[in-house]
C-alpha positions, 0 to 999 in steps of 0.5 A, a space after each residue: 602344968 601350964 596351958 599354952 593357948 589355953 582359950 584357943 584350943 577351947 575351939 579346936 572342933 571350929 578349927 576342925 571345921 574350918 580345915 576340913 572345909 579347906 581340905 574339901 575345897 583343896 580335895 576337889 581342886 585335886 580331884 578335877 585339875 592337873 598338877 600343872 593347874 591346881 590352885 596355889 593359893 588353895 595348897 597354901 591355905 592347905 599347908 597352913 591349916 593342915 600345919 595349924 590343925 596338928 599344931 591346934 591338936 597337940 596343944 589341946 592334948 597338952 592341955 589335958 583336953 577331952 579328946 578322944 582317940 580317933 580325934 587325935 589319930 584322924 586329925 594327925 592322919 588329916 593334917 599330913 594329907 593336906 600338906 603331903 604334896 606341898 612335900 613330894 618335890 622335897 622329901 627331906 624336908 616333909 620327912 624331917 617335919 613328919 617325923 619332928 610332928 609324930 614324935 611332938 605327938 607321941 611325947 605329947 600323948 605320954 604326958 597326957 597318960 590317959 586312960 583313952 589313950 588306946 586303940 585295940 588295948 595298944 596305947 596310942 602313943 605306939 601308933 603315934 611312934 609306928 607311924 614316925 618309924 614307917 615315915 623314917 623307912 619310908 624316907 630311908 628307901 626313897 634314898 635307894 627307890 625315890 619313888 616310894 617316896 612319892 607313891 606315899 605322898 601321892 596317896 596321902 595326898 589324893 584328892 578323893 582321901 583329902 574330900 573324905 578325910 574333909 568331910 570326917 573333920 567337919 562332922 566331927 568338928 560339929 558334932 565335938 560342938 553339939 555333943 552329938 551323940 557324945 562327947 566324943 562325936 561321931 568318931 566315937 562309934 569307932 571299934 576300940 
């Protein structure tokens, strides 16, 4: 199988960094400022990387790169809360890219078919596909109740989860660097 941006996946742990460094600095924003007053130019660095680090990820899991399972679901699960909110004015367009994501994912982590790819004996892939599913309901019932909608964007996108979810990815991007304790980094003392 070919690489796609073989030598840039190489570094997928410094894109973890530099994201969770903007997610801390975004996180904050939220933390302290009004809707009104959040920094545009910190949501759009969000966006991007939040974008940029899932597509980053994908692309080093079709690489066959070592990457443990907890990577992958906390680098998704953190990619989609950085570019969440962007999302809650349009709906439609954040469930289509979720979904469009999770299911690149999911095809991606079945090709991979690799023994690490499994949570609590349940493949990885089937979290991958449960999390699309739920977005796909969620999507369906904003139809009858928009607010459901936003109450799920509204926490993915909480800015003391984006500070936490921040921290995570910089620790483990530095510690996926140093391989401390492990190759797997400190996510790696995750049950499972």
């Amino acid at each position: 199988m070919a690489t796609i941006l073989g030598p840039v996946t190489d570094f997928y742990p410094v894109f973890m960094i530099l994201t969770g460094v903007s997610g801390l600095f975004m996180g904050w924003d939220r933390v302290w400022k009004d809707d009104e007053e959040e920094s545009k130019r910190l949501q759009l660095v969000g966006v991007i990387s939040g974008i940029f680090l899932n597509v980053i990820i994908i692309l080093a899991i079709y690489n066959r790169q070592e990457i443990t399972k907890y990577t992958i679901l906390f680098s998704l699960f953190f990619g989609i809360s950085l570019y969440a909110k962007a999302f809650r004015k349009i709906p439609i367009a954040f469930a289509v890219s979720a979904i469009l994501g999770l299911i690149l994912a999911y095809f991606t982590i079945q090709a991979r078919e690799d023994a690490d790819s499994d949570i609590a004996n349940i493949p990885l892939r089937w979290f991958i596909l449960g999390i699309a599913i739920a977005v796909g309901i969620i999507f369906l019932i904003s139809f009858i109740q928009e607010q459901a909608m936003d109450i799920m964007l509204r926490v993915l996108s909480w800015g003391a989860l984006v500070i936490i979810l921040g921290i995570l990815m910089v620790l483990q991007g530095i510690t996926l660097l140093l391989e401390i304790p492990n190759a797997g980094g400190i996510l790696d003392y995750l049950p499972g």
